[in-house]
C-alpha positions as CSV (number, residue, x, y, z in Angstrom):
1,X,-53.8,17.7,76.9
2,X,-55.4,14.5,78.6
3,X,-53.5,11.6,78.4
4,X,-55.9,9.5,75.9
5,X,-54.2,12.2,73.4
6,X,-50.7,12.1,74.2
7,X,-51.2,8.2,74.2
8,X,-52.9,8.9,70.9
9,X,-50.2,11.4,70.2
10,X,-47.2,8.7,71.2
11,X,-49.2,5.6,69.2
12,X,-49.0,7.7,66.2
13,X,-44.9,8.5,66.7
14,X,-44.3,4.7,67.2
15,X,-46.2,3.9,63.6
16,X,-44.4,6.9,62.2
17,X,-41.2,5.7,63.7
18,X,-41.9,2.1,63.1
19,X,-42.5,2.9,59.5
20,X,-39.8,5.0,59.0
21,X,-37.5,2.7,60.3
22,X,-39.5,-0.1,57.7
23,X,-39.0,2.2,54.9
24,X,-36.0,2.9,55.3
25,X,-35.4,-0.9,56.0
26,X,-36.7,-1.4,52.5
27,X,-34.5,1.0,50.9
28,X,-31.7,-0.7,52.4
29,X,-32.9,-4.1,51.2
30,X,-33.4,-2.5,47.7
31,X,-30.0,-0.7,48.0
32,X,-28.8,-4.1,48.4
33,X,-30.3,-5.9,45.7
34,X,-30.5,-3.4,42.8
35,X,-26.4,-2.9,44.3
36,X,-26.0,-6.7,43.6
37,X,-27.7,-6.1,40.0
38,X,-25.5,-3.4,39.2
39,X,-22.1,-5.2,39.9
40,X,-23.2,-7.6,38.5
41,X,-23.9,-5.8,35.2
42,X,-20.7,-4.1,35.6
43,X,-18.8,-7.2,35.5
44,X,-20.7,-8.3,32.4
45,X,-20.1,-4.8,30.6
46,X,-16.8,-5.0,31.6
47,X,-16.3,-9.3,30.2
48,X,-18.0,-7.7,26.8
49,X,-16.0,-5.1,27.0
50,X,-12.4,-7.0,27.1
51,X,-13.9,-9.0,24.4
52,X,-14.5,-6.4,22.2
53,X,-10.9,-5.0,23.0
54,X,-9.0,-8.2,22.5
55,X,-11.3,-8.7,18.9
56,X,-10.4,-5.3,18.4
57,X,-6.5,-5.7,18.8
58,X,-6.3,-9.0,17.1
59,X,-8.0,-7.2,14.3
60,X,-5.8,-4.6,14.2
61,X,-2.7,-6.7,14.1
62,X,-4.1,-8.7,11.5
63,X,-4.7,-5.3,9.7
64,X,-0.5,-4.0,10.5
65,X,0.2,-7.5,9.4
66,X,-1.3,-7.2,5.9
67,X,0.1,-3.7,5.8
68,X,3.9,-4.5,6.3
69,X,3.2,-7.5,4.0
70,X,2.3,-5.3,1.4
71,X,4.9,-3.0,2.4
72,X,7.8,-5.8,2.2
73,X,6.4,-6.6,-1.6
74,X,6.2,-3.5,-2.9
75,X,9.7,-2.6,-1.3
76,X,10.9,-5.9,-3.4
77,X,9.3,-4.4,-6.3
78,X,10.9,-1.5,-5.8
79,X,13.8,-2.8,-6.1
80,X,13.9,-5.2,-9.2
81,X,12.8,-2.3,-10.7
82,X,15.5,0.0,-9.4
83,X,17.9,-2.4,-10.3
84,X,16.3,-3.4,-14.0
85,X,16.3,0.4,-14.3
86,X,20.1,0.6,-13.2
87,X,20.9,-1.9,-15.7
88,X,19.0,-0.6,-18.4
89,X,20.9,2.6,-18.1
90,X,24.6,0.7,-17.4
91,X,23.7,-0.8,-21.2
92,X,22.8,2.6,-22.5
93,X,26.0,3.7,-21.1
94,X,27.9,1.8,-22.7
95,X,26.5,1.6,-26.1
96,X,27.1,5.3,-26.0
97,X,30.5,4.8,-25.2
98,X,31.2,2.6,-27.9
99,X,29.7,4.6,-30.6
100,X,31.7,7.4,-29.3
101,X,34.7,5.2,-29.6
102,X,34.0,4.2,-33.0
103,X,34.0,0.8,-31.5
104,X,30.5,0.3,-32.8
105,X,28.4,1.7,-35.8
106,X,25.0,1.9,-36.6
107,X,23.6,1.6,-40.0
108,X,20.4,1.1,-41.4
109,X,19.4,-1.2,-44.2
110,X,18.7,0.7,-47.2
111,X,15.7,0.0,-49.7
112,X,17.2,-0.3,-52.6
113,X,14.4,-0.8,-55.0
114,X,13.3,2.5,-54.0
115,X,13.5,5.0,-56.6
116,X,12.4,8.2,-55.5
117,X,15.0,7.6,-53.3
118,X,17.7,8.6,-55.7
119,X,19.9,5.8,-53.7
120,X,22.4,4.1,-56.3
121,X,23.7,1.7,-53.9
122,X,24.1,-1.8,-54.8
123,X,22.9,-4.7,-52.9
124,X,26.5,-6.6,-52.9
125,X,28.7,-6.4,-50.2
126,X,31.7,-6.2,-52.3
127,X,34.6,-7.6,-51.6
128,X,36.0,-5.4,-48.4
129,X,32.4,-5.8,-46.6
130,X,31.2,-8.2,-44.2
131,X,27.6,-7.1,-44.2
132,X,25.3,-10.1,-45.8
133,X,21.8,-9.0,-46.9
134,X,21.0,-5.4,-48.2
135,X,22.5,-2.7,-48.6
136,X,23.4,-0.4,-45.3
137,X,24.4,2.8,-44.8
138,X,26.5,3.8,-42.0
139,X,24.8,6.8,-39.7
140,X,26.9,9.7,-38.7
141,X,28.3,9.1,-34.6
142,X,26.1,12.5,-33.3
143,X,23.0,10.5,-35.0
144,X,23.3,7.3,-33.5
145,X,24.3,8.9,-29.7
146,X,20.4,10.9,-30.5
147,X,19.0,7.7,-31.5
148,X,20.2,5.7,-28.4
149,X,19.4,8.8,-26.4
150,X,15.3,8.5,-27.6
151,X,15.8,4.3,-27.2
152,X,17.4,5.1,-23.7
153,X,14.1,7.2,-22.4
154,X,12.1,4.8,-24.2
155,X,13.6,2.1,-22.0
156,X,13.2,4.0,-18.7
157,X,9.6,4.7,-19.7
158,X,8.4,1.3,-20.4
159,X,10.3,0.3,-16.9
160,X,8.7,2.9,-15.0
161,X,5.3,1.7,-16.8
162,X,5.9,-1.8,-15.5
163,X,7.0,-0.4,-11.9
164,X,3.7,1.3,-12.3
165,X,1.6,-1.8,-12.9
166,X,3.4,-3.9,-10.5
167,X,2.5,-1.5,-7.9
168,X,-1.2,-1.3,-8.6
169,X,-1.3,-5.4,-9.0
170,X,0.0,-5.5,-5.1
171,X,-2.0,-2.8,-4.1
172,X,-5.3,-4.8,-5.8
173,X,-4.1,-8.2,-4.5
């Protein structure tokens, strides 16, 4: 080879050299800025990010708040109801005990102008009662304990049914 060639030959490395080197110059330069764009990016996903988090958790304690509010009112429910229920059966109780003591009677008021009833009973009181009005008729003990019996789950039903209501009005509200 002359040397017109390999000056040829060593022109052609230098621009191949030179732009390699300006290539990868560039590359660097775009490494930096598209690196610059990308942090910043990252911060900015990362700022929406905590916002959506923090919305997120105040949200959800707003949510647990509600829920143990609820909670808290239909614990208090629970418990007038408990204790109306409690009540209601302390009163049953005790009007059984009576009429098993003979401490109480029941009697029902007689319809005296009835008759197909084939009741002679008259409407005075007579002189040993202390019953005003119409005539009554005094219902055997084992009676009256079925009859409070059927008023006693009567009661409990009509308390359940408003325990019932009360907790589908807080669960609405």
């Amino acid at each position: 080879m002359n040397p017109a060639t390999w000056r040829l030959a060593g022109w052609a490395a230098l621009i191949l050299l030179l732009m390699a080197g300006s290539g990868a110059g560039v590359w660097q330069v775009q490494d930096w800025r598209y690196g610059k764009r990308l942090s910043d990016q990252a911060l900015a996903h990362e700022s929406i990010l905590g916002t959506l988090s923090n919305a997120a958790a105040t949200q959800a304690r707003a949510e647990q708040d509600k829920r143990l509010a609820l909670e808290q009112r239909l614990a208090d429910s629970d418990q007038l109801h408990y204790r109306e229920l409690s009540d209601a059966q302390k009163n049953q109780t005790r009007l059984r005990d009576r009429l098993a003591t003979a401490d109480l009677r029941l009697s029902v008021l007689l319809d005296t102008a009835d008759s197909a009833s084939g009741c002679a009973v008259s409407a005075d009181p007579g002189a040993g009662g202390v019953v005003h009005g119409g005539a009554r008729a005094r219902l055997d003990p084992a009676h009256a304990q079925r009859i409070i019996s059927i008023t006693d789950a009567g009661d409990q039903g009509l308390i359940a049914l408003r325990a019932c209501q009360a907790y589908v009005r807080e669960l609405r509200w």
